[in-house]
N, C-alpha and C positions, 0 to 999 in steps of 0.2 A: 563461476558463480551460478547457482540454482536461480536466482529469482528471477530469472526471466522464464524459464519452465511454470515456475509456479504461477507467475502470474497470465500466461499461458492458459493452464489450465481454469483457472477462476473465469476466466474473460470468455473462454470457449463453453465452458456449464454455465454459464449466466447470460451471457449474452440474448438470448430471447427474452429475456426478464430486463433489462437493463435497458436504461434511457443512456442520452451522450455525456448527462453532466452527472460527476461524479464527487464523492468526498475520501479523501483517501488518510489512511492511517500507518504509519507506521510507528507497533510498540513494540519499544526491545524489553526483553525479558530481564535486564538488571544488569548484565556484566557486559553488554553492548554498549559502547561508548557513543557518544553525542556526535560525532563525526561520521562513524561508522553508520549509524542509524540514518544520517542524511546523506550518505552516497547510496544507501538503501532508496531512500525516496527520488533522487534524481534518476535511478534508475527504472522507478517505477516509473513514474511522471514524464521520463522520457517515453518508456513504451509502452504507456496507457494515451497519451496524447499523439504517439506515430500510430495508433492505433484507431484514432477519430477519436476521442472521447476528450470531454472538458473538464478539468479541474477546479469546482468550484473552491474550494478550501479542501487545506489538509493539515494534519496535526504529526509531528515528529517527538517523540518522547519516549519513556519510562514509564508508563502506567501501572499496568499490570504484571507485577513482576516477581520470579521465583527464585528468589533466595542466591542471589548475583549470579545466578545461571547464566552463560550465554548465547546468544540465540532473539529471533525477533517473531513478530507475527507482522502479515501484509491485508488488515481488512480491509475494505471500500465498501462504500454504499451506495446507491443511484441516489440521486437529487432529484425531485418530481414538484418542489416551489417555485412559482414566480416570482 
């Protein structure tokens, strides 16, 4: 599986930018199943938090989606809220 390259590379261009607590996203593009998409996220979650960084919330779903294509996107954003 690619997603640990990619997220790899996210983590390595942002990182100077980037505080520890994080929100993380993953949306599958339509023809990614509900399971599918959540071993996506355990696998982020695993290696965004082996990697120091905190999870405040995350969201698993279908959002944004192109025409039951399959395939996901992996966004995150830094958390800077008390």
């Amino acid at each position: 599986m690619k997603t640990y390259s990619m997220i790899e590379r996210l983590v390595d261009d942002w990182a100077p930018l980037l505080n520890k607590r994080l929100l993380v996203l993953i949306n599958g593009a339509g023809g990614t199943s509900q399971m599918e998409l959540h071993i996506l996220y355990r696998r982020k979650h695993q290696n965004l938090t082996g990697r120091g960084f905190e999870i405040e919330d995350a969201v698993v779903d279908s959002f944004f989606t192109t025409l039951e294509m399959v395939g996901f996107s992996l966004p995150f954003c830094a958390v800077d809220i008390d």
